[in-house]
C-alpha positions as a Python dict, from the first residue, in 0.01 Angstrom:
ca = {
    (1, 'X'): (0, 0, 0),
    (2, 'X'): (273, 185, 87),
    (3, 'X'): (398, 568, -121),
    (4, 'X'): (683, 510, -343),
    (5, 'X'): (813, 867, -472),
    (6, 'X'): (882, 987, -891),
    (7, 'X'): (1251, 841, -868),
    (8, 'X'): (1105, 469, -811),
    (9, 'X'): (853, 470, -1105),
    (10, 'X'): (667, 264, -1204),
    (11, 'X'): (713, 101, -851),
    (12, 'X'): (380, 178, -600),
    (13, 'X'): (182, 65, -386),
    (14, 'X'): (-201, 15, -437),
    (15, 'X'): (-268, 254, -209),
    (16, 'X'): (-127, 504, -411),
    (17, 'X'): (-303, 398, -721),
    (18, 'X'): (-670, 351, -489),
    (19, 'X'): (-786, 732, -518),
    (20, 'X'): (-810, 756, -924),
    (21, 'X'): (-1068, 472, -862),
    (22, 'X'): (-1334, 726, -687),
    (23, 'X'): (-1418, 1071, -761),
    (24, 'X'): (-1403, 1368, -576),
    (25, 'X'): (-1641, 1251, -316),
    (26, 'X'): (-1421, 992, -127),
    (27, 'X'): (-1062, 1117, -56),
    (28, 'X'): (-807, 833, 19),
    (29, 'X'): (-580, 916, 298),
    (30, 'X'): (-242, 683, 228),
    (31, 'X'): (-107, 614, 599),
    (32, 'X'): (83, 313, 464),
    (33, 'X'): (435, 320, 535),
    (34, 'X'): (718, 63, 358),
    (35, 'X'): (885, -178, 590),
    (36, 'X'): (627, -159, 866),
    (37, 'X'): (486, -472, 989),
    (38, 'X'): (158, -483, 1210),
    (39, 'X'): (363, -454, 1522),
    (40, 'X'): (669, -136, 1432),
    (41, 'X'): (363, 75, 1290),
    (42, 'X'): (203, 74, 1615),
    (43, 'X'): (513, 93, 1790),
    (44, 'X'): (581, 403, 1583),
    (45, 'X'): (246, 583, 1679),
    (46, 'X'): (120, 572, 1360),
    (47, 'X'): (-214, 367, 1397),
    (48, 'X'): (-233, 673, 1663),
    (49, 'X'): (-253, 916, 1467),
    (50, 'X'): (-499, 798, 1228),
    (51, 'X'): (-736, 708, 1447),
    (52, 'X'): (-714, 1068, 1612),
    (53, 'X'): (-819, 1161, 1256),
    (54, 'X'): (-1061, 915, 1152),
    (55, 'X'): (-1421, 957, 1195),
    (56, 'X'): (-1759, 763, 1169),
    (57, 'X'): (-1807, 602, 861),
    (58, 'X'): (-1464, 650, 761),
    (59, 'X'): (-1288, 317, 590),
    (60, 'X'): (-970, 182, 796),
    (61, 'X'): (-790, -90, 528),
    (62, 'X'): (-568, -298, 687),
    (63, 'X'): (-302, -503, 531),
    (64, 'X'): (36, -643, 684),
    (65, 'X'): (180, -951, 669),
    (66, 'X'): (486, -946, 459),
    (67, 'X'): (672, -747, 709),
    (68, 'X'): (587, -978, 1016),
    (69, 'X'): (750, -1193, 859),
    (70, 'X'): (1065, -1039, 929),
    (71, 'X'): (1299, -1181, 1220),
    (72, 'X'): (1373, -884, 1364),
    (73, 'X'): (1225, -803, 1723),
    (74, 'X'): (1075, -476, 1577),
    (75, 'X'): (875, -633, 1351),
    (76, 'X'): (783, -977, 1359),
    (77, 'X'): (479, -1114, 1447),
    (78, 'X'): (383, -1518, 1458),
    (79, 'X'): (89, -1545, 1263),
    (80, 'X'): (-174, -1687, 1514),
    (81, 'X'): (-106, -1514, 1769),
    (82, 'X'): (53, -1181, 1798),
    (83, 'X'): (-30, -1069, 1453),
    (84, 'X'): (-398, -1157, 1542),
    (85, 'X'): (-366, -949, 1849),
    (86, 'X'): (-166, -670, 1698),
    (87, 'X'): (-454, -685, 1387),
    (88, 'X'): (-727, -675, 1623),
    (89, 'X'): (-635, -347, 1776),
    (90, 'X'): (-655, -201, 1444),
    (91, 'X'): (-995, -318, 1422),
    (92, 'X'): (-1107, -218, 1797),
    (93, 'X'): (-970, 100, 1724),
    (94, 'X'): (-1173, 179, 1417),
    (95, 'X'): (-1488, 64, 1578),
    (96, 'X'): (-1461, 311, 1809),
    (97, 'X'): (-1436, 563, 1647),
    (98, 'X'): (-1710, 453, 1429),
    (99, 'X'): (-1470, 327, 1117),
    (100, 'X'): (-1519, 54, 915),
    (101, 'X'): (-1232, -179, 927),
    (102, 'X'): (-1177, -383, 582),
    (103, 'X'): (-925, -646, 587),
    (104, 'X'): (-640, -756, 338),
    (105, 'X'): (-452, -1027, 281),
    (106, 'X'): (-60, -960, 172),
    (107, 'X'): (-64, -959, -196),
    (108, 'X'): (179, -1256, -363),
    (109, 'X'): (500, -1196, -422),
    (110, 'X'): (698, -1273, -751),
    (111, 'X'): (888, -1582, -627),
    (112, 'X'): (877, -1909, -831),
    (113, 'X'): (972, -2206, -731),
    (114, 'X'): (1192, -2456, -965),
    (115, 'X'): (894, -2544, -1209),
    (116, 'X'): (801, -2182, -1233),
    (117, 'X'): (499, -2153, -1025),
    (118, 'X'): (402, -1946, -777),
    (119, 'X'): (628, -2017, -440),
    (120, 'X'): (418, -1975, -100),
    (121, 'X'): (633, -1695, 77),
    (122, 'X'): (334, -1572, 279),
    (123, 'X'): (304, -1838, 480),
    (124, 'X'): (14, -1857, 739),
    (125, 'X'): (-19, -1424, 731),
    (126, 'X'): (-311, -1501, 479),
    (127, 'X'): (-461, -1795, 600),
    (128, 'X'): (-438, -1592, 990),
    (129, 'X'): (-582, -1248, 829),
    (130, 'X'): (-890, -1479, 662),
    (131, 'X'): (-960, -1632, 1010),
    (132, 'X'): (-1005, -1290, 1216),
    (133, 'X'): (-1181, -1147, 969),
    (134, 'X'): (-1458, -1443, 1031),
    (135, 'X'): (-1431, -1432, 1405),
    (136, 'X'): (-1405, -1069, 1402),
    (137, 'X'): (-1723, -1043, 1141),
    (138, 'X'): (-1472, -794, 940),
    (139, 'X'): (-1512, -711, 568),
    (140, 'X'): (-1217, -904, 362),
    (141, 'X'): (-1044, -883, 42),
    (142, 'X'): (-813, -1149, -46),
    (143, 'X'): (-576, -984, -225),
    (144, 'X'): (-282, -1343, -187),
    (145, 'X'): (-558, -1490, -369),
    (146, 'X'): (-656, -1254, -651),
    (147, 'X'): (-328, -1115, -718),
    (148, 'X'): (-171, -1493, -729),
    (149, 'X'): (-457, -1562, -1028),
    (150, 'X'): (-363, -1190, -1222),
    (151, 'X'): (-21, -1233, -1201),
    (152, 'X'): (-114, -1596, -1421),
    (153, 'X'): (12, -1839, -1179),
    (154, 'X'): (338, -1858, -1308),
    (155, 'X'): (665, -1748, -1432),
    (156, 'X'): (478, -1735, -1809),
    (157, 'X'): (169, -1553, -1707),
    (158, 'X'): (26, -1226, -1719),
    (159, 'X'): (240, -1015, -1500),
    (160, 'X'): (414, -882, -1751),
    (161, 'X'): (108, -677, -1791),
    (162, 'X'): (95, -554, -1433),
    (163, 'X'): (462, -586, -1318),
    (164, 'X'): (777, -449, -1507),
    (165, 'X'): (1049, -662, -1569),
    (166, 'X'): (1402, -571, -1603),
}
């Protein structure tokens, strides 16, 4: 989701890309910020400060997952447990306030593995995210699953489309 500035272009996040999808009657505050995981950015304050901003019937998307993977203490989370909890308090927060917390899965990465398909480097983030968002009754877009099946599956599929390769 994250901002990527004019010297990384084409690179971005889909945050950045979300406003030209609306008109001028939703606005699309980016918060996202690149290397955060679900823990550091609310170690950092930053869930803070939106939800001193947000207001009822505001949206609150929330996707981490590639981060917590990280094995760093400032980041990582295990994906059952204190990514849940760290998740939830996204959630709680937004509700209230009033928000409406959505839910997103980490989108797939471009790793293959030696046949060319798709290699699973999310691990149980998706799979954990899909779970709260049912015991949590949360809105949900699974964005491991539908960008694994735009990017064509494998090394030979569409991404060319989406993706530029060097």
């Amino acid at each position: 989701m994250s901002e990527y500035g004019e010297d990384l272009y084409p690179r971005q996040g889909w945050g950045q890309a979300l406003q030209a999808l609306f008109d001028d009657r939703v606005v699309v505050v980016n918060e996202a910020a690149s290397g955060r995981s679900a823990k550091s950015f609310i170690d950092e304050g930053r869930l803070d400060r939106i939800l001193d901003r947000i207001r009822t019937g505001d949206y609150l998307f929330i996707q981490f997952g590639h981060n917590d993977q990280k094995p760093d203490e400032e980041r990582h989370t295990e994906p059952f447990s204190t990514y849940l909890s760290y998740l939830a308090r996204y959630i709680d927060g937004a509700r209230l306030k009033g928000a409406i917390p959505v839910l997103f899965t980490p989108v797939q990465r471009r790793s293959f593995d030696e046949e060319g398909a798709f290699a699973d480097t999310n691990g149980d983030y998706p799979k954990a995210v899909r779970t709260l968002s049912a015991s949590k009754n949360v809105p949900l877009i699974d964005l491991a699953r539908t960008t694994k099946a735009l990017l064509g599956g494998d090394r030979t599929g569409g991404r060319e489309k989406m993706v530029p390769v060097a």
